[in-house]
C-alpha positions as CSV (number, residue, x, y, z in Angstrom):
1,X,-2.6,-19.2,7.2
2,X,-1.3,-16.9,4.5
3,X,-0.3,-13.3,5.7
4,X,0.7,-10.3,3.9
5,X,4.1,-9.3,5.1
6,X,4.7,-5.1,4.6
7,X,7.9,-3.3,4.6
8,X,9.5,0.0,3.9
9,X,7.2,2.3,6.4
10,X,9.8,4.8,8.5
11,X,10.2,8.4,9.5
12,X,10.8,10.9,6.4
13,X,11.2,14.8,6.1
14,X,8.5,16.2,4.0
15,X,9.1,16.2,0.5
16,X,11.0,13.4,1.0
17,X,10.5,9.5,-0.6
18,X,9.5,6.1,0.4
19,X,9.0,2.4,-1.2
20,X,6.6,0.5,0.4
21,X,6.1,-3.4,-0.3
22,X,3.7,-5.8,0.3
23,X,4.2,-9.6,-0.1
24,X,2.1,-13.0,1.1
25,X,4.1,-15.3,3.3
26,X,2.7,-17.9,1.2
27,X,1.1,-18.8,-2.0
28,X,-2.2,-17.3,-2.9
29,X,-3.8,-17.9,-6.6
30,X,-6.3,-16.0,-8.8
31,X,-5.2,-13.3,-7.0
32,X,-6.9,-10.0,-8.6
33,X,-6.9,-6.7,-6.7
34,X,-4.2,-5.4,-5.0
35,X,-4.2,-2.2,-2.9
36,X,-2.8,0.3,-0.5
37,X,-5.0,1.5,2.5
38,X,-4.2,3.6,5.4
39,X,-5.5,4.9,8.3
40,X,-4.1,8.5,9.3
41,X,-4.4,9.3,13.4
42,X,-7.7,9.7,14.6
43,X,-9.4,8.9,11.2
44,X,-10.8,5.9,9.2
45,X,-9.0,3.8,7.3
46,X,-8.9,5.0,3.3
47,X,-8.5,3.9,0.2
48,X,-4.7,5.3,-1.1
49,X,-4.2,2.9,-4.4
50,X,-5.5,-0.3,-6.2
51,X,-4.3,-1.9,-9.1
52,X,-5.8,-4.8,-10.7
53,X,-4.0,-7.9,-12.4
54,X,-4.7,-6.2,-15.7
55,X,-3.1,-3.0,-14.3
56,X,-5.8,-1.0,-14.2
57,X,-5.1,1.6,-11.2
58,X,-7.3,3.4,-9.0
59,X,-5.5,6.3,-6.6
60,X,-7.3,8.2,-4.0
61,X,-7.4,12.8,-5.5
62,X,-5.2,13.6,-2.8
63,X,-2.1,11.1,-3.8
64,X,-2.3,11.7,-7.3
65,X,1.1,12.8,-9.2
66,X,3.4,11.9,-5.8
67,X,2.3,8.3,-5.3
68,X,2.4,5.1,-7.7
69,X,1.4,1.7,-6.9
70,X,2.9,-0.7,-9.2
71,X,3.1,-4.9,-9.0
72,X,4.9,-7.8,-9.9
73,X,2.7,-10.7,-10.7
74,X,5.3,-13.4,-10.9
75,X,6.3,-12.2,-7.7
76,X,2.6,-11.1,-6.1
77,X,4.0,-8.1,-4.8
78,X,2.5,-5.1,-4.5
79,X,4.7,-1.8,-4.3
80,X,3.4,1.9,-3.6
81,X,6.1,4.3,-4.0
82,X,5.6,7.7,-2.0
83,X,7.3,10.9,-3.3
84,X,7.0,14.4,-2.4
85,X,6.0,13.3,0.9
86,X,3.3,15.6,3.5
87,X,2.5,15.8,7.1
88,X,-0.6,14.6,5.9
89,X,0.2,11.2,4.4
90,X,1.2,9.8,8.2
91,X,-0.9,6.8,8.8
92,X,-0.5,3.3,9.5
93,X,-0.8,1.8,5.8
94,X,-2.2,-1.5,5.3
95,X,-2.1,-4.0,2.2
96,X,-4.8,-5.6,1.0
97,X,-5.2,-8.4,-1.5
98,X,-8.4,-9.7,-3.3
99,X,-7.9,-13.6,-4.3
100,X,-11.3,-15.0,-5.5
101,X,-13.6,-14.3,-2.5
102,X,-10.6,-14.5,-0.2
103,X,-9.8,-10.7,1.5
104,X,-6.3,-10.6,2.3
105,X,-5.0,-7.5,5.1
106,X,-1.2,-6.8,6.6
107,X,-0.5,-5.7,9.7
108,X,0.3,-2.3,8.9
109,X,3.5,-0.4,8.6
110,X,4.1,2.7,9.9
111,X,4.8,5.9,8.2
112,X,5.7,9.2,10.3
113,X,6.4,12.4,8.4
114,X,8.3,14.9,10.3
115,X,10.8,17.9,10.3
């Protein structure tokens, strides 16, 4: 069973900076969207950034200009890098890959934003 394996979550000032990655433990093929979720306390989970394998990218109004998704095809890896950071972006963020009809979700990493 293929899982996606997320890193780079942590606790960060705001206006501060964070890389997160997202990777399969294993091979997955005709993989096309790739994507950043999240799910903030006490609220659904949202859309934060997709990007398809043509790199056609899709980011959420209130992410726009701070946060960049970005990924490496050779490597399927999925990257969302997080600047100018808000109390507002804490959330559990998830990964999400569409291969085919297969929908691929990580675990979840957690980011905290605090003074």
């Amino acid at each position: 069973q293929v899982q996606l394996v997320e890193s780079g979550g942590g606790l960060v000032q705001p206006g501060g900076s964070l890389r997160l990655s997202c990777a399969p433990s294993g091979s997955i093929s005709s993989i096309n969207v790739m994507a950043w979720y999240r799910r903030p306390p006490g609220k659904e989970r949202e859309l934060v950034a997709s990007i398809t394998s043509s790199g056609s990218i899709n980011a959420a109004d209130s992410v726009k200009g701070r946060f960049t998704i970005s990924r490496d095809n050779a490597k399927n890896t999925v990257y969302l890098q997080m600047n100018s950071l808000k109390f507002e972006d804490a959330a559990i963020y998830y990964c999400q890959v569409v291969a085919g009809w297969r929908l691929y979700w990580g675990q979840g990493t957690q980011v905290t934003v605090s003074s």
